[in-house]
PyMOL Python script that loads the backbone (N, CA, C, O; Angstrom):
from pymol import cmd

cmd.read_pdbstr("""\
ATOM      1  N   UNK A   1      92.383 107.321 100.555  1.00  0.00           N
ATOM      2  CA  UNK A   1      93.558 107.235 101.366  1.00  0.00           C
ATOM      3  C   UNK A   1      94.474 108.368 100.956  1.00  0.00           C
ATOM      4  O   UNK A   1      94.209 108.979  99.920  1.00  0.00           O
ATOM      5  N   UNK A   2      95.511 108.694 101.668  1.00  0.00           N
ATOM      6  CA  UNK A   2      96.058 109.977 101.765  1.00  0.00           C
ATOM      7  C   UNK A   2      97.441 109.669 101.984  1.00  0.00           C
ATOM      8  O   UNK A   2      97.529 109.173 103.107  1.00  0.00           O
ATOM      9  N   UNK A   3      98.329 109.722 101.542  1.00  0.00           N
ATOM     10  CA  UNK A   3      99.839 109.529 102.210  1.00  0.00           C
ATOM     11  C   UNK A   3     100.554 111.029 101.771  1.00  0.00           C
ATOM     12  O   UNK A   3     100.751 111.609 100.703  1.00  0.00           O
ATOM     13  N   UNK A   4     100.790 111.280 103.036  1.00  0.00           N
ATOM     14  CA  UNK A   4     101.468 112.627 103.120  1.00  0.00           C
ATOM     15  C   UNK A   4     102.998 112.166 103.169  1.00  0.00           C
ATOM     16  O   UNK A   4     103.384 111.120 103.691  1.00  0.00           O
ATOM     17  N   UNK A   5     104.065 113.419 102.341  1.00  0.00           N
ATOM     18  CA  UNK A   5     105.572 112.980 102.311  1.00  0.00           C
ATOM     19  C   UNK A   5     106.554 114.373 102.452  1.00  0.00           C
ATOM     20  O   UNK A   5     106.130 115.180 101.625  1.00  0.00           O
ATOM     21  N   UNK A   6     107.364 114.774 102.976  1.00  0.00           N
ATOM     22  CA  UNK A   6     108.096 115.971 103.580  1.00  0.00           C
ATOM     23  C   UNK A   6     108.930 115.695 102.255  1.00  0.00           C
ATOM     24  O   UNK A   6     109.452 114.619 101.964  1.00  0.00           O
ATOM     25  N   UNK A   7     108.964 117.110 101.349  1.00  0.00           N
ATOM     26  CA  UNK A   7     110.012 117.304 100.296  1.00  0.00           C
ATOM     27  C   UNK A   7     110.902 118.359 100.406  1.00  0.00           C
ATOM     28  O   UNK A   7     110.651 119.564 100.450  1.00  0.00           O
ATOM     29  N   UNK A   8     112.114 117.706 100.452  1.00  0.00           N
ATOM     30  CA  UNK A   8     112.979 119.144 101.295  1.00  0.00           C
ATOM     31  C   UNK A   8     113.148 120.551 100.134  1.00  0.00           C
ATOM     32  O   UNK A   8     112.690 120.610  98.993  1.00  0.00           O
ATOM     33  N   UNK A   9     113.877 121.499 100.801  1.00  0.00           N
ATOM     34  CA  UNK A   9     114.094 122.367  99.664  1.00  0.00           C
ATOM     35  C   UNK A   9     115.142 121.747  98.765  1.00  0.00           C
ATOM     36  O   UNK A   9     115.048 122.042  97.573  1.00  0.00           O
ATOM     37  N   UNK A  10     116.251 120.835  99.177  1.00  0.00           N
ATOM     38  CA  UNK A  10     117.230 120.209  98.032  1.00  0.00           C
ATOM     39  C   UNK A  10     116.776 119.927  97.374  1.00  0.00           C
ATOM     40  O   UNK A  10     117.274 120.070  96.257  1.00  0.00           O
ATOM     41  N   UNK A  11     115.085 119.110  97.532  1.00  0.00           N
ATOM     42  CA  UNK A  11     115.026 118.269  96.456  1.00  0.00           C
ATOM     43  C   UNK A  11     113.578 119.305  95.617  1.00  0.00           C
ATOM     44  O   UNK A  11     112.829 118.686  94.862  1.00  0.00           O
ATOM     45  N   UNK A  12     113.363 120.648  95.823  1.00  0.00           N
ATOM     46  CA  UNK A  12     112.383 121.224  95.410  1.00  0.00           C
ATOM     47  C   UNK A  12     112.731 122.656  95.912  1.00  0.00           C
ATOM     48  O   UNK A  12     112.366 123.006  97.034  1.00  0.00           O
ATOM     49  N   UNK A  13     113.197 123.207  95.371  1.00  0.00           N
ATOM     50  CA  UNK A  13     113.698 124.926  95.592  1.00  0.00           C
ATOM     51  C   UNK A  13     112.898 125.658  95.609  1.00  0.00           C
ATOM     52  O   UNK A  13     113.159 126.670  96.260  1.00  0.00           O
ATOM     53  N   UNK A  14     111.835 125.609  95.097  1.00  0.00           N
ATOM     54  CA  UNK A  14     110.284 126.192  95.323  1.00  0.00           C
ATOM     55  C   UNK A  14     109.968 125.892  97.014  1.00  0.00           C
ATOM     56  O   UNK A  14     109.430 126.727  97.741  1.00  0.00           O
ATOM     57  N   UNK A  15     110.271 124.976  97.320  1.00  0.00           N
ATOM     58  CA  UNK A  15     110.194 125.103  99.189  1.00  0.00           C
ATOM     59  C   UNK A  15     110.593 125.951  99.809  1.00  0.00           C
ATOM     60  O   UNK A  15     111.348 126.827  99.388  1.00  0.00           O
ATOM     61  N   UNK A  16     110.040 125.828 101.244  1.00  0.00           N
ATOM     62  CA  UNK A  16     110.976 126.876 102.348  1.00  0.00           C
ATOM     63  C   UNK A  16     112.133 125.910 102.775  1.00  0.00           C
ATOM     64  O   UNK A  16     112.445 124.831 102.272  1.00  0.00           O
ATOM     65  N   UNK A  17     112.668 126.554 103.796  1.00  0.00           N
ATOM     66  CA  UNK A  17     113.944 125.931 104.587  1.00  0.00           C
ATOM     67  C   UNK A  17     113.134 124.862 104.930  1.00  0.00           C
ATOM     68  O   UNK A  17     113.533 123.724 104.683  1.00  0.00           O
ATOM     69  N   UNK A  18     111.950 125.060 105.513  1.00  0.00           N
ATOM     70  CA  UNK A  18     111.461 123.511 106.445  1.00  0.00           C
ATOM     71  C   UNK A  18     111.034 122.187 105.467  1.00  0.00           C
ATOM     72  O   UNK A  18     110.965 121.013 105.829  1.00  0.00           O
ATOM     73  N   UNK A  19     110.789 122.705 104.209  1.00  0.00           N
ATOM     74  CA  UNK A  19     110.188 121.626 103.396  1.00  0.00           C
ATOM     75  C   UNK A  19     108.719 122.104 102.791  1.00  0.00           C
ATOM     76  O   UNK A  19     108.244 123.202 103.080  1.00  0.00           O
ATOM     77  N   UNK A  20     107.989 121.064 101.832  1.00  0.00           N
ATOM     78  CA  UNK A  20     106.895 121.472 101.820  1.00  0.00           C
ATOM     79  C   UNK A  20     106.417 120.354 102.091  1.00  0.00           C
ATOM     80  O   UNK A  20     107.214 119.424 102.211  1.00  0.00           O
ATOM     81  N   UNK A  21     104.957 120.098 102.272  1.00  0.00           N
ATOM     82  CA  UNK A  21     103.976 118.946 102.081  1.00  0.00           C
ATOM     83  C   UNK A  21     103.488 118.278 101.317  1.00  0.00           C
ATOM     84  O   UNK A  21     102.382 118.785 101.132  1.00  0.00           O
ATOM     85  N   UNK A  22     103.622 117.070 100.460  1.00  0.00           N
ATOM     86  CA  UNK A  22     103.436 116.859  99.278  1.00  0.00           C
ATOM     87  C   UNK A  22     101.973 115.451  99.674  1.00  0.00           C
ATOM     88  O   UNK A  22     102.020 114.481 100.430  1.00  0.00           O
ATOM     89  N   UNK A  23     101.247 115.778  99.096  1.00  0.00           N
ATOM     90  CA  UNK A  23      99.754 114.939  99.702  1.00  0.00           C
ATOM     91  C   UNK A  23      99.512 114.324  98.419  1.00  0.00           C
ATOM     92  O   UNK A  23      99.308 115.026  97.428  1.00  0.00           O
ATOM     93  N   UNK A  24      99.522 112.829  98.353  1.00  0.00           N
ATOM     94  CA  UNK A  24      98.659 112.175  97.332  1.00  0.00           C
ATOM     95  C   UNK A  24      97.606 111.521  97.535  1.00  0.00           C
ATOM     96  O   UNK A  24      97.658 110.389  98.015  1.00  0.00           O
ATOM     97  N   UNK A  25      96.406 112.140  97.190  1.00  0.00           N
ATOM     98  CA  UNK A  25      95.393 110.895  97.457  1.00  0.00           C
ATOM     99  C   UNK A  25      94.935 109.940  96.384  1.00  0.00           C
ATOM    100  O   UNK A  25      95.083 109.970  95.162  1.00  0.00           O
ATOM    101  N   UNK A  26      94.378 109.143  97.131  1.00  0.00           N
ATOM    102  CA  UNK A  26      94.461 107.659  96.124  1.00  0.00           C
ATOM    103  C   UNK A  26      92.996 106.868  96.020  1.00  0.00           C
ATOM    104  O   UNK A  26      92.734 106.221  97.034  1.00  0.00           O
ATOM    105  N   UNK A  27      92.446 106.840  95.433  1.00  0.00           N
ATOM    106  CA  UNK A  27      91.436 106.299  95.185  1.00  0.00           C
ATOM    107  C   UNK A  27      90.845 104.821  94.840  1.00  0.00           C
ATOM    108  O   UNK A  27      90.981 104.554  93.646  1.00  0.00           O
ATOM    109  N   UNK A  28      90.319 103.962  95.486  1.00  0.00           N
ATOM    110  CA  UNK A  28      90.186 102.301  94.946  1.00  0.00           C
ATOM    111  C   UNK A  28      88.540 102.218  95.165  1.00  0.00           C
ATOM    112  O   UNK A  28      87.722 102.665  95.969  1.00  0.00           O
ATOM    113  N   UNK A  29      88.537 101.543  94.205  1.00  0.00           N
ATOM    114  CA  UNK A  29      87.235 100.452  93.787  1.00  0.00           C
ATOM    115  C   UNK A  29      87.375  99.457  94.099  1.00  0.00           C
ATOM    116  O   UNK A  29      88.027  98.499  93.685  1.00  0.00           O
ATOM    117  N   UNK A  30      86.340  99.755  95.377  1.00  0.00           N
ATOM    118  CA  UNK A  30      85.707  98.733  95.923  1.00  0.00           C
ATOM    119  C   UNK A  30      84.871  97.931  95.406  1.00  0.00           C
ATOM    120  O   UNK A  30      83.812  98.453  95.059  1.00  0.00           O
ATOM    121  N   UNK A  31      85.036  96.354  95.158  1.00  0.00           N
ATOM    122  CA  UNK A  31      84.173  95.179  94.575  1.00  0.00           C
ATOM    123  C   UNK A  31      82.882  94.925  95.913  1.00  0.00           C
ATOM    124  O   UNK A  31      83.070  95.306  97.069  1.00  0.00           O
ATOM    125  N   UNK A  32      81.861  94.360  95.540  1.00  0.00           N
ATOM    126  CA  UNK A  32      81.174  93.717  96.380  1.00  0.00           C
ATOM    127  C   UNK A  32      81.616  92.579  96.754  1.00  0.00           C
ATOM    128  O   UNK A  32      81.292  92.275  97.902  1.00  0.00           O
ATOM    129  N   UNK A  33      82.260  91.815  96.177  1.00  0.00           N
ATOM    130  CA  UNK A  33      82.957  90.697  96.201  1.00  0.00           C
ATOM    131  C   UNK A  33      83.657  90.646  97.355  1.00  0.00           C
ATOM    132  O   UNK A  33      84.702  90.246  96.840  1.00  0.00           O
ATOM    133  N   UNK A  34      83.852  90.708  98.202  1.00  0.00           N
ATOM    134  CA  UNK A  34      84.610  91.537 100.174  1.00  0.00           C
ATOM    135  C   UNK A  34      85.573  89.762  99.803  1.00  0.00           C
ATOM    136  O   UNK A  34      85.725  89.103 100.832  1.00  0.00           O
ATOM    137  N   UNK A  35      85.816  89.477  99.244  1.00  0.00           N
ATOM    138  CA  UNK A  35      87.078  87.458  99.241  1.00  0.00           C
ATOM    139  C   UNK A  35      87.651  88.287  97.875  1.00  0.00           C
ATOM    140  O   UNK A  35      88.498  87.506  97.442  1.00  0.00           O
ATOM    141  N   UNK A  36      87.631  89.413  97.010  1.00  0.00           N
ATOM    142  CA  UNK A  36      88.793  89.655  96.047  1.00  0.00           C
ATOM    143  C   UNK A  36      89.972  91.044  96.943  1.00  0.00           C
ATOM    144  O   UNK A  36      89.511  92.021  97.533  1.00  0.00           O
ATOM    145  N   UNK A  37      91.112  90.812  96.834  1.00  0.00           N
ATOM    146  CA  UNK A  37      92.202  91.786  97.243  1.00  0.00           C
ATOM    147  C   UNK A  37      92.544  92.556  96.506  1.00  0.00           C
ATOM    148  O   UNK A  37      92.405  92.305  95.309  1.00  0.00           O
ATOM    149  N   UNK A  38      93.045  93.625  96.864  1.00  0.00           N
ATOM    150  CA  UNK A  38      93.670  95.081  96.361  1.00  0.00           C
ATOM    151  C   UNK A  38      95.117  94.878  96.466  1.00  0.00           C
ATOM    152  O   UNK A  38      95.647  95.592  97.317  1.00  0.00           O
ATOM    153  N   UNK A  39      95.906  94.075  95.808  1.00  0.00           N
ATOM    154  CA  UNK A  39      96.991  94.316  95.889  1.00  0.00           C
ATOM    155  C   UNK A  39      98.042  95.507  96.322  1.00  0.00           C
ATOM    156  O   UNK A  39      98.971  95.418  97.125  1.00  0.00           O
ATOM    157  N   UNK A  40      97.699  96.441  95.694  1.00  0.00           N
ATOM    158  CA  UNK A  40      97.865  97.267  96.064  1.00  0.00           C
ATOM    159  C   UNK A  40      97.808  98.151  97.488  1.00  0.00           C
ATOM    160  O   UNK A  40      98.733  98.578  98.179  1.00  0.00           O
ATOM    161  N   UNK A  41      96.518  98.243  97.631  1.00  0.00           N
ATOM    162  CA  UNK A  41      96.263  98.419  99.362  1.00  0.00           C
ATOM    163  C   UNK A  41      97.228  97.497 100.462  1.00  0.00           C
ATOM    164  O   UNK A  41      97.934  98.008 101.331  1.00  0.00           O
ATOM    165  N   UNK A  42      97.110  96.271 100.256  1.00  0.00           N
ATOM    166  CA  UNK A  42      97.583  95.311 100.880  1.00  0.00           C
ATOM    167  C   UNK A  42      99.139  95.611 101.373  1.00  0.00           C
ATOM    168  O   UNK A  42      99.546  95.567 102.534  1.00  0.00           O
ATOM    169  N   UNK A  43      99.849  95.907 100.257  1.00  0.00           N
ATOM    170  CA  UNK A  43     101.228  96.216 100.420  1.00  0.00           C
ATOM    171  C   UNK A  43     101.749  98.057 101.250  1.00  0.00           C
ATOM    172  O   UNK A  43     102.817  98.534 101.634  1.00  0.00           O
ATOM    173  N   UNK A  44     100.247  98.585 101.188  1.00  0.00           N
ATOM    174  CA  UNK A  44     100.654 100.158 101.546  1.00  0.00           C
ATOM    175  C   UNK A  44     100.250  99.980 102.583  1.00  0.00           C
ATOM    176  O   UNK A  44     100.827 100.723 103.377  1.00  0.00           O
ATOM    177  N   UNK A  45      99.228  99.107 103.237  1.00  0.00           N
ATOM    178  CA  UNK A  45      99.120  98.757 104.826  1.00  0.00           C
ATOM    179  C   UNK A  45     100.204  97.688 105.474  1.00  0.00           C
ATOM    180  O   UNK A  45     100.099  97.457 106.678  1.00  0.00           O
ATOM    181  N   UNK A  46     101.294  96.997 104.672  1.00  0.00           N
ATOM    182  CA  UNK A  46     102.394  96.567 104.968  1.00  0.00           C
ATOM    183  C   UNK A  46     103.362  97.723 105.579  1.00  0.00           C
ATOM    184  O   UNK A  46     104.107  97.604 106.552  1.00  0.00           O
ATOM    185  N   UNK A  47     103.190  98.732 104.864  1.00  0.00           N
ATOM    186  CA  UNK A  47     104.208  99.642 105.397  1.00  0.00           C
ATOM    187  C   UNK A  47     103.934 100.427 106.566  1.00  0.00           C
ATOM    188  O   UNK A  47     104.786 100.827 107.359  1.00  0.00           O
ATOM    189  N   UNK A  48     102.580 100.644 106.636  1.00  0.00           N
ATOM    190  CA  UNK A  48     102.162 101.057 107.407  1.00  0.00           C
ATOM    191  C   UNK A  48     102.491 101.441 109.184  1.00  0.00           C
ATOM    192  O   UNK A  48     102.380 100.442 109.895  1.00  0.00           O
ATOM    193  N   UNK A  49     102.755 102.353 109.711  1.00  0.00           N
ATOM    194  CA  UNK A  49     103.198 102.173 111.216  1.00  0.00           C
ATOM    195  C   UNK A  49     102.066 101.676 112.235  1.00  0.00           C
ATOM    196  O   UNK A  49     101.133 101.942 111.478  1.00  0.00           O
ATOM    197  N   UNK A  50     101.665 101.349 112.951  1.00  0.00           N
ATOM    198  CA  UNK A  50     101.100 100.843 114.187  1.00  0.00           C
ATOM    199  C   UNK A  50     100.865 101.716 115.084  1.00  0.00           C
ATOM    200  O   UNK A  50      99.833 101.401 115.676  1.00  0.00           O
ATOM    201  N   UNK A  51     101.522 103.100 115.664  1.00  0.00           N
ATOM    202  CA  UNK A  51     101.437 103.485 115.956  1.00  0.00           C
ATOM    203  C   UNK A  51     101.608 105.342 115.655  1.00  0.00           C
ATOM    204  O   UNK A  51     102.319 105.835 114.779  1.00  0.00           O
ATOM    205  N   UNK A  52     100.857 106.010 116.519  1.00  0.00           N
ATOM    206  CA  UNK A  52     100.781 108.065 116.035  1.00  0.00           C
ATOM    207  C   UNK A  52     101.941 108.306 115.848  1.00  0.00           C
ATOM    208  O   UNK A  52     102.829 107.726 116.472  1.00  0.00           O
ATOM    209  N   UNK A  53     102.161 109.196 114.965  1.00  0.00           N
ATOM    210  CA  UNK A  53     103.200 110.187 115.064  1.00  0.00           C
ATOM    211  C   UNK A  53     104.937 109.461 114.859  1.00  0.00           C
ATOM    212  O   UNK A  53     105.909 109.736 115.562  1.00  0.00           O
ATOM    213  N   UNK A  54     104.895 108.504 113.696  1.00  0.00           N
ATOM    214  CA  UNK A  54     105.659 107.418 113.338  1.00  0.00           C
ATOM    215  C   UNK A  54     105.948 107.340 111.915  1.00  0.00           C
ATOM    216  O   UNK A  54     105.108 106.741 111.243  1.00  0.00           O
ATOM    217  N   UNK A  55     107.204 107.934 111.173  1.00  0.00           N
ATOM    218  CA  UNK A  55     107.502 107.626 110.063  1.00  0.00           C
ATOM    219  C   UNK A  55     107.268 106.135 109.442  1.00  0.00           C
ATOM    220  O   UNK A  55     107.477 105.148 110.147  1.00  0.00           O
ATOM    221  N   UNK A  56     106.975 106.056 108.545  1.00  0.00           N
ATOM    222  CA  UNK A  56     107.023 104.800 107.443  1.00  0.00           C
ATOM    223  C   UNK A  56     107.337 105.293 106.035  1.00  0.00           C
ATOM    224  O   UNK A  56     106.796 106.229 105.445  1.00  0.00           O
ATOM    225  N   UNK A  57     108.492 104.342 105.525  1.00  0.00           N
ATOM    226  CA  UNK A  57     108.683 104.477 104.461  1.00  0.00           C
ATOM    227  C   UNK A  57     108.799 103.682 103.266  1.00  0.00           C
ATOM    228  O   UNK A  57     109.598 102.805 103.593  1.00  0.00           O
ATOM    229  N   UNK A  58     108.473 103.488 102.102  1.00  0.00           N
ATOM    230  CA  UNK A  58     107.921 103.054 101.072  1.00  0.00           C
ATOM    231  C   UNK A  58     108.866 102.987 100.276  1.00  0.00           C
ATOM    232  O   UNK A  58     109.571 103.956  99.994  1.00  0.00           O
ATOM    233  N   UNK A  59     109.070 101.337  99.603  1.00  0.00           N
ATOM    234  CA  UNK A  59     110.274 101.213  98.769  1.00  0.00           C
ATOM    235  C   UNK A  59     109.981 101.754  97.402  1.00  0.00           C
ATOM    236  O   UNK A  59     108.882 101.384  96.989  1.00  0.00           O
ATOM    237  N   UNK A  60     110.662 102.535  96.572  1.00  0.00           N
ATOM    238  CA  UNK A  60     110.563 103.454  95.414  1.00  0.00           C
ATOM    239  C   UNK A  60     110.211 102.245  94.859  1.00  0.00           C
ATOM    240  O   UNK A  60     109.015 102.359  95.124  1.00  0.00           O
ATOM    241  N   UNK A  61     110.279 101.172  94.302  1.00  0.00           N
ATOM    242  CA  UNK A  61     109.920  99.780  93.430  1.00  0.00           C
ATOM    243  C   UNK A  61     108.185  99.994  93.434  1.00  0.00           C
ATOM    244  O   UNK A  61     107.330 100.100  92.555  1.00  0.00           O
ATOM    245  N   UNK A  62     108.187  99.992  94.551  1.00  0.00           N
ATOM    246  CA  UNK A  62     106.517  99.774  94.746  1.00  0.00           C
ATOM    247  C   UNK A  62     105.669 101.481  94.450  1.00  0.00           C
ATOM    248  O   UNK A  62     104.603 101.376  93.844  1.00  0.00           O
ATOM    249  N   UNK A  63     106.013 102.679  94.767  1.00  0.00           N
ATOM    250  CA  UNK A  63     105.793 103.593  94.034  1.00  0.00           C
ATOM    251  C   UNK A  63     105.540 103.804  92.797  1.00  0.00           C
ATOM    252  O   UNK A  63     104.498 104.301  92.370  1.00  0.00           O
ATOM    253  N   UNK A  64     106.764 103.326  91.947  1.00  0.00           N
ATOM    254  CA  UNK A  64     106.950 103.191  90.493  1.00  0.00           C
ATOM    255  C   UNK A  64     106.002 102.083  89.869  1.00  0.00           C
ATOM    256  O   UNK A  64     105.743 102.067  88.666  1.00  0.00           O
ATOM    257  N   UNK A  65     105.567 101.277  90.654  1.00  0.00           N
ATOM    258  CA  UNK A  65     104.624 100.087  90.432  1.00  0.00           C
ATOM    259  C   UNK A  65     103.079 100.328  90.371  1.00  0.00           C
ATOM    260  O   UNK A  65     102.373  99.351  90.119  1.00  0.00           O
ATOM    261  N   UNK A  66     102.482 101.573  90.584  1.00  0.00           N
ATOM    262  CA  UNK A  66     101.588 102.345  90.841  1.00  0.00           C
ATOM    263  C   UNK A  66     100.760 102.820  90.028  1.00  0.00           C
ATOM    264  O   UNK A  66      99.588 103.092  90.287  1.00  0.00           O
ATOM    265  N   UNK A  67     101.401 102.971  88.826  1.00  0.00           N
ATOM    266  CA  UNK A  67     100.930 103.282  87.248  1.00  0.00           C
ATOM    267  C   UNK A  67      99.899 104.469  87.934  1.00  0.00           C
ATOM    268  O   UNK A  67      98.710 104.281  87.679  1.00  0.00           O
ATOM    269  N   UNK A  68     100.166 105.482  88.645  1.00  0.00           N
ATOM    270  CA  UNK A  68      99.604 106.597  88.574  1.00  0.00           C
ATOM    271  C   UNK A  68     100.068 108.006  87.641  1.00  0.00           C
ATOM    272  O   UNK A  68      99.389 109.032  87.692  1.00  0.00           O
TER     273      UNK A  68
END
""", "prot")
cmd.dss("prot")
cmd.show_as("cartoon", "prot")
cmd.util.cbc("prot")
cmd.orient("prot")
C-alpha cells in the first residue's frame, strides 16, 4: 500500500513553490488465517475516500501509532 502526502515548501524548504511528494509504502503480512485482522489496515481503510481524486486525511495519533 502506498499513501501519497503534499509537503509544502513551509514545511520543507528543500521543496519547490508547489510542494513535493512524499510516498510511504507500507508493507503487511498476510496470515493464512483470512478470520485474524490487521488493525492497522482496518483503520487506514477507515480513512479512506470512496471516491477518485478525493483528499483523506489521517489523524497524527494514528500515524504516531505506527511504530515505523
Amino acid at each position: 500500500m502506498y499513501i501519497v502526502h503534499v509537503v509544502s515548501q513551509a514545511d520543507w524548504p528543500a521543496c519547490p513553490a508547489g510542494g513535493c511528494l512524499l510516498v510511504l509504502g507500507m508493507l503487511f503480512h498476510l496470515e493464512d488465517d483470512t478470520t485474524k485482522a490487521i488493525p492497522a489496515l482496518d483503520t487506514i481503510l477507515e480513512f479512506a475516500p470512496m471516491e477518485e481524486d478525493v483528499s483523506a486525511y489521517v489523524v497524527l495519533s494514528f500515524c504516531t501509532n505506527l511504530r515505523i
